[in-house]
MARNU-586244 format. One line per field, with one value per residue (C-alpha): residue number from 1; residue in one letter; x, y, z. Coordinates in steps of 0.001 Angstrom, whole numbers, plus 500000, padded with zeros to 6 digits. Layout:
BEGIN
resi <- (NUM_...)
resn <- (A_...)
x <- (X_...)
y <- (Y_...)
z <- (Z_...)
***
This chain:
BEGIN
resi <- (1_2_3_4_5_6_7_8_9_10_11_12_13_14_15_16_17_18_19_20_21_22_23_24_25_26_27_28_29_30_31_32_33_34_35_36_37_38_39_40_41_42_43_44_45_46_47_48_49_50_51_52_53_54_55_56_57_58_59_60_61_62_63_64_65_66_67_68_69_70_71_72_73_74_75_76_77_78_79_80_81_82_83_84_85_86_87_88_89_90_91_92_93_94_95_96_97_98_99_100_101_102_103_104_105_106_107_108_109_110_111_112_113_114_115_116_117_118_119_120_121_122_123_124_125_126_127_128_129_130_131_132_133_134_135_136_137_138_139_140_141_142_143_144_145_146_147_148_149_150_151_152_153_154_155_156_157_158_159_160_161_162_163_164_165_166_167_168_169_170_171_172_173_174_175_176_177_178_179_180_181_182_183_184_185_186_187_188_189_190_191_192_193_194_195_196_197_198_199_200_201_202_203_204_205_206_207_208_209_210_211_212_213_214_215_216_217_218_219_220_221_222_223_224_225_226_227_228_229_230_231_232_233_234_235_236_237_238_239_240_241_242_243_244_245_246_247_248_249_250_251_252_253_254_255_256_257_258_259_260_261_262_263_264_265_266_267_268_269_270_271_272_273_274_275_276_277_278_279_280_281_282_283_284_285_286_287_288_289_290_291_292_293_294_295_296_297_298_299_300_301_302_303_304_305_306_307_308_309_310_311_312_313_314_315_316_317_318_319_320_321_322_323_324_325_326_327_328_329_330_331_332_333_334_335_336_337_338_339_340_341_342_343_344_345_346_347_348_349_350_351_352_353_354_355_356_357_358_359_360_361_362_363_364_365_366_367_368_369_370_371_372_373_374_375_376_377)
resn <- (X_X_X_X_X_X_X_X_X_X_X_X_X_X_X_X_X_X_X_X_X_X_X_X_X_X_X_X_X_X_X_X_X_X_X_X_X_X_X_X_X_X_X_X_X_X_X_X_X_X_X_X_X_X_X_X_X_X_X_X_X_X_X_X_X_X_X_X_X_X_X_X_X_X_X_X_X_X_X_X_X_X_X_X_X_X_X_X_X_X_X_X_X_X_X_X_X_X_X_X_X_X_X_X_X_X_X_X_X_X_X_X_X_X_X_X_X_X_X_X_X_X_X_X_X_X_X_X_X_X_X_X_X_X_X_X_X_X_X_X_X_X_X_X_X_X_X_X_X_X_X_X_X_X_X_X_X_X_X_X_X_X_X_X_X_X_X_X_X_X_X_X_X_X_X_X_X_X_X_X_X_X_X_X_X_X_X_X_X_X_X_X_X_X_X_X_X_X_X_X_X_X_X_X_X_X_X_X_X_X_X_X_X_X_X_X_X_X_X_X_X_X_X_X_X_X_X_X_X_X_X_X_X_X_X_X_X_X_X_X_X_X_X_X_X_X_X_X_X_X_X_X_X_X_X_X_X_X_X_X_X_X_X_X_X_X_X_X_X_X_X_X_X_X_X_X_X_X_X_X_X_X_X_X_X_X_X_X_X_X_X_X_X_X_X_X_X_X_X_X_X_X_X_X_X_X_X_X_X_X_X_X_X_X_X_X_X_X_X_X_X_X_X_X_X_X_X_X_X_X_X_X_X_X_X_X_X_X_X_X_X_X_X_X_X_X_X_X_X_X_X_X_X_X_X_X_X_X_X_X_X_X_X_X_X_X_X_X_X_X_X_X_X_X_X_X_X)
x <- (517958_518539_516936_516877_514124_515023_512806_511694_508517_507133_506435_504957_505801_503070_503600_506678_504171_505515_502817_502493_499938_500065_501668_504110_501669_501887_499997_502587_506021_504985_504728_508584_509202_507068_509730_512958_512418_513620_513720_515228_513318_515218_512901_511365_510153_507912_506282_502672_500657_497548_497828_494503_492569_493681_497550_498508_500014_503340_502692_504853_507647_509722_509544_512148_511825_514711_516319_519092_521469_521252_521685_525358_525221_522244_523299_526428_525222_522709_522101_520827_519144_516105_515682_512519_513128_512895_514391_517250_517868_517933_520421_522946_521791_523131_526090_526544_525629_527880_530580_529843_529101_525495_522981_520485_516986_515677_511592_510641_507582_507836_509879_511763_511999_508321_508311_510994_509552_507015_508022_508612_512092_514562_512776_513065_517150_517333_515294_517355_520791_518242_516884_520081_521301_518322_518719_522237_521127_518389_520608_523273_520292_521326_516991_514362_510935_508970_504831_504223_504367_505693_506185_508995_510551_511283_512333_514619_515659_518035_520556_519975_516493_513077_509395_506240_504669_502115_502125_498237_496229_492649_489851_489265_486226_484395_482473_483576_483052_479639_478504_478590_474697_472771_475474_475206_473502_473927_471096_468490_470239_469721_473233_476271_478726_482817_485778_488868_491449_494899_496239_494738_496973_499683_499222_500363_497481_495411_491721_491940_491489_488263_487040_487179_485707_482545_480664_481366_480593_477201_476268_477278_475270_472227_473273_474325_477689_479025_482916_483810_487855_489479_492896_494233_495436_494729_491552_491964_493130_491249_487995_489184_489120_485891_484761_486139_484388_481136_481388_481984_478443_479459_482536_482799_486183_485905_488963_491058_489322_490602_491449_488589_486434_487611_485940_482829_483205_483979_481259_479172_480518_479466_482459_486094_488910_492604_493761_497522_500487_502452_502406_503906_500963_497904_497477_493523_492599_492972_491346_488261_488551_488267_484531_483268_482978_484027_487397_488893_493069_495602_497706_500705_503352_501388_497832_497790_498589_495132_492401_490836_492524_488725_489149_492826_493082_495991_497775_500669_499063_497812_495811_493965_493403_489809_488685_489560_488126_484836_485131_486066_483345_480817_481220_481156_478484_476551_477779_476224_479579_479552_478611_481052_483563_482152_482834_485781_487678_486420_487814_491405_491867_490677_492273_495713_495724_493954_495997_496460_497780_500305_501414_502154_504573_505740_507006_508467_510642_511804_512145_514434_516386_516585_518124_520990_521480_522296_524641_526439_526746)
y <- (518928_514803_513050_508983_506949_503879_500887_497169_498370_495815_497984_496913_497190_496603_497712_500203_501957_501665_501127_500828_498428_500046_501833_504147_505329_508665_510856_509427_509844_513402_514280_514288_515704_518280_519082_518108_518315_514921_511579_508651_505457_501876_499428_496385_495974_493091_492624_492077_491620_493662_496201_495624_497980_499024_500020_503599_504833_506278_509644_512114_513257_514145_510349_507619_504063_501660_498870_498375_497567_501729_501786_503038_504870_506960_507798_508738_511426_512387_515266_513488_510048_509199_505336_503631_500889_497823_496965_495259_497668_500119_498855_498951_502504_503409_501949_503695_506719_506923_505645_508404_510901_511836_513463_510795_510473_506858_506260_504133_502033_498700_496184_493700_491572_491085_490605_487689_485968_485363_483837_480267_478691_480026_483809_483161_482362_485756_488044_489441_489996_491736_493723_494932_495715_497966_499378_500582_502222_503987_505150_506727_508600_512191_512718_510072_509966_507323_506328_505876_507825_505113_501957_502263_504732_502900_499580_502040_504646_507706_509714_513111_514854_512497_513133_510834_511260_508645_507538_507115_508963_509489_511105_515137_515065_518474_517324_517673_515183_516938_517877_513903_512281_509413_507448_503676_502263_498067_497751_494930_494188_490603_490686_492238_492947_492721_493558_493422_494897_492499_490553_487102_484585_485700_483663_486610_489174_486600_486687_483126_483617_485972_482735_481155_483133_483319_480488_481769_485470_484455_482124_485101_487834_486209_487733_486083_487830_488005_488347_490383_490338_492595_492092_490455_486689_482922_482418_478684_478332_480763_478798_475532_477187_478416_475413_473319_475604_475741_479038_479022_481096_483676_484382_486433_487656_490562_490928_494305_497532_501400_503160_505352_502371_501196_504315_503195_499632_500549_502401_500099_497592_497949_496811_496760_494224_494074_490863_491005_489241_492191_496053_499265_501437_499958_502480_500412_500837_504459_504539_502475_505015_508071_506522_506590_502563_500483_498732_496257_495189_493003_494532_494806_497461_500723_499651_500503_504407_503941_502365_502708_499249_497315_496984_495896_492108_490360_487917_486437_483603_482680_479486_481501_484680_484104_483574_486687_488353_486560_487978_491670_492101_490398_492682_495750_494587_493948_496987_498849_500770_500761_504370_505784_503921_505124_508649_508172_506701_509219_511981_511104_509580_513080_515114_513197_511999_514269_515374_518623_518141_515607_517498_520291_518227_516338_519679_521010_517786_517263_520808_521205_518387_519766_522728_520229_518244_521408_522884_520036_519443)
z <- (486795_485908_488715_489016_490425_491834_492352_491623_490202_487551_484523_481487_477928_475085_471510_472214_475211_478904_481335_485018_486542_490075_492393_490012_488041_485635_488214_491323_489268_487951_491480_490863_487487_488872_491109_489670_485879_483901_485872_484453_486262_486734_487340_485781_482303_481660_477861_477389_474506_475357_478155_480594_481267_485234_483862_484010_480674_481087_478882_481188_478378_481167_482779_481202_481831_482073_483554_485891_483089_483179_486887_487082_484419_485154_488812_487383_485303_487712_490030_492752_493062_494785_496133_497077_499473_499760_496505_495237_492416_495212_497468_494608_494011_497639_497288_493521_495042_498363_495592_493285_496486_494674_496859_497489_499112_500392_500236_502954_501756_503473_505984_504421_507015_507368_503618_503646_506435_505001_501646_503308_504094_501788_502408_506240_505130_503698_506252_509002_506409_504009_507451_508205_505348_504475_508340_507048_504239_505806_508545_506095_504270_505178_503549_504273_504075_505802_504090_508584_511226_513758_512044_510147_511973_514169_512380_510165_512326_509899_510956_508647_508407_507470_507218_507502_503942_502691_499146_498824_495866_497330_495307_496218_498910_498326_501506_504787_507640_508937_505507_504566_504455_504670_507036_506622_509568_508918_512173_510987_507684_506341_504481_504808_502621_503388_500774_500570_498057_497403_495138_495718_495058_497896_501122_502992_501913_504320_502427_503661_506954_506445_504389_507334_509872_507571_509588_512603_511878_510486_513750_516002_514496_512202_509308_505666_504511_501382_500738_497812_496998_494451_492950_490518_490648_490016_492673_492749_495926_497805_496393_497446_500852_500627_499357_502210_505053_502920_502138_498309_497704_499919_497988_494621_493063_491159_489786_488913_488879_487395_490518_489756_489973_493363_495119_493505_494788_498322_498599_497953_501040_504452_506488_504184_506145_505089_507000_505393_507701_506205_505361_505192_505354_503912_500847_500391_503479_503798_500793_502190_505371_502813_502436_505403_506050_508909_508796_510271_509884_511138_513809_511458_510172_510286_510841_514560_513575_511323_513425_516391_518561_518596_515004_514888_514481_516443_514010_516241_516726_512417_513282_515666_513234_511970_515379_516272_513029_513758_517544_516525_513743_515747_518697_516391_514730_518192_519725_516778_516340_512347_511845_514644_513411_509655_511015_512547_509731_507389_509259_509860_506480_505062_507519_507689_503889_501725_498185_499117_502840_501728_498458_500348_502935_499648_497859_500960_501716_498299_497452_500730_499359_495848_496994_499101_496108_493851_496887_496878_493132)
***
């Protein structure tokens, strides 16, 4: 069966050798040759000199990488088409598809209205006609599958059959929740540690305003912090920031990390905050969950179907965001809730987004639509 993929997804391209530096890596898109046999993928392809170190190697013989010059084509020879959205390559996919009547599947990842507002003037231009026109191609989607449970159900309600299926990769836990030991109890500390995984040179991932609640955080609680961000990015601004509040000690930028390598990170952080004005569902912060820390998040896209609502950060009001960062944490931190929330967070993440659980709804979904697809063809 010819399957295509449809997405924006930046790939990269180094000495002949595709390679993905997030999100579609090898191990996520043989989840779907897996299933379907050959998939052509339209995306992106960027060249690079010298692939880093974090990129995924595209080895999967059955995976082909492409651009949208092959769009048309592709979906015309295809069997059925599946379309991660938002993406501009994937709105033209729909509309090849319906033209071409090819069984299709849309991916649900993100709001795009969310996303445009908050790319300044000309993005605030192009929100609501890019809202509705994803809302229309959702709705037509006779198979959809959403990475929430709520979220972006709602905001991109479909007509034919859909399931809530996150796209996060977590490690296997051989533990269970009452087998896990030695329970980080931050009581007494003299330092704590915060992280947060984004790229860092987007506005909208909102490190900044966990820069600026430093001061306050540390005069509410006695205790030094130190803010460690991971992603990749030009850091200048985000130390000019810390610079201006007097926090530029406090602050160290690790860069990009191997997947593998984040685990080991997280673990080693005692509270992990994702303060972004947008999200689908927070793929690093279920990921910090899977480890048992605290967590704190903005109150946006799917956060709210994550954490428990003292940990939820309201950001309708931005000027007024680290405020309430500096509140939450320091009433956590006084409360001495870290290990109940520790617990907490480690269960549902490995209850609700462990490999197996979510393979098994994956397979089901896309098998149920396989079968449709070769019905219809």
């Amino acid at each position: 069966m010819n399957v295509v993929f449809v997405h924006d997804h930046k790939f990269r391209k180094v000495n002949n050798t595709i390679y993905s530096p997030g999100g579609l890596s090898n191990e996520i898109l043989t989840r779907y040759t897996e299933i379907f046999g050959n998939v052509f993928v339209i995306g992106r392809i960027i060249n690079e000199k010298k692939a880093r170190v974090t990129y995924s190697k595209i080895t999967n013989p059955l995976v082909c990488i492409e651009t949208k010059e092959m769009l048309f084509k592709r979906i015309k020879s295809a069997d059925a088409v599946i379309i991660r959205l938002p993406s501009i390559n994937g709105y033209k996919a729909v509309y090849f598809a319906k033209k071409l009547k090819k069984p299709y599947l849309v991916e649900v990842v993100g709001c795009t209205k969310d996303a445009y507002l908050n790319y300044g003037i000309k993005g605030k231009i192009f929100a609501y006609p890019a809202y509705y026109l994803m809302k229309k191609c959702v709705y037509d989607s006779k198979y959809t599958i959403y990475v929430t449970k709520e979220f972006l159900e709602k905001r991109y309600p479909c007509k034919g059959k859909s399931a809530a299926i996150s796209d996060v990769a977590l490690l296997p836990q051989s533990n269970k929740m009452e087998e896990k030991k030695n329970w980080k109890d931050i009581k007494g500390r003299k330092k704590l540690v915060l992280g947060t995984l984004a790229s860092i040179d987007v506005s909208y991932k909102g490190q900044e305003y966990v820069i600026k609640a430093i001061p306050d955080i540390e005069k509410r609680i006695g205790v030094r912090l130190e803010y460690q961000l991971v992603g990749a990015g030009d850091s200048t601004r985000l130390l000019n920031i810390a610079q201006k509040y007097g926090v530029e000690d406090r602050i160290v930028f690790k860069g990009t990390l191997p997947h593998q390598e984040v685990f080991q990170w997280l673990d080693s952080l005692d509270c992990y905050i994702q303060p972004s004005l947008v999200e689908g569902l927070s793929r690093a912060l279920i990921e910090a969950m899977s480890r048992g820390i605290m967590c704190l998040a903005s109150n946006c896209g799917g956060n709210p179907e994550l954490l428990d609502p003292e940990c939820l950060i309201p950001i309708k009001d931005r000027d007024n965001i680290p405020d309430e960062i500096a509140k939450i944490l320091s009433e956590l931190y006084l409360k001495e809730q870290y290990v109940f929330q520790s617990r907490r967070n480690y269960s549902i993440a490995n209850k609700y987004y462990n490999e197996d659980h979510l393979k098994q709804l994956r397979v089901e979904f896309y098998s149920e639509f396989k079968e449709y697809a070769m019905y219809k063809g």
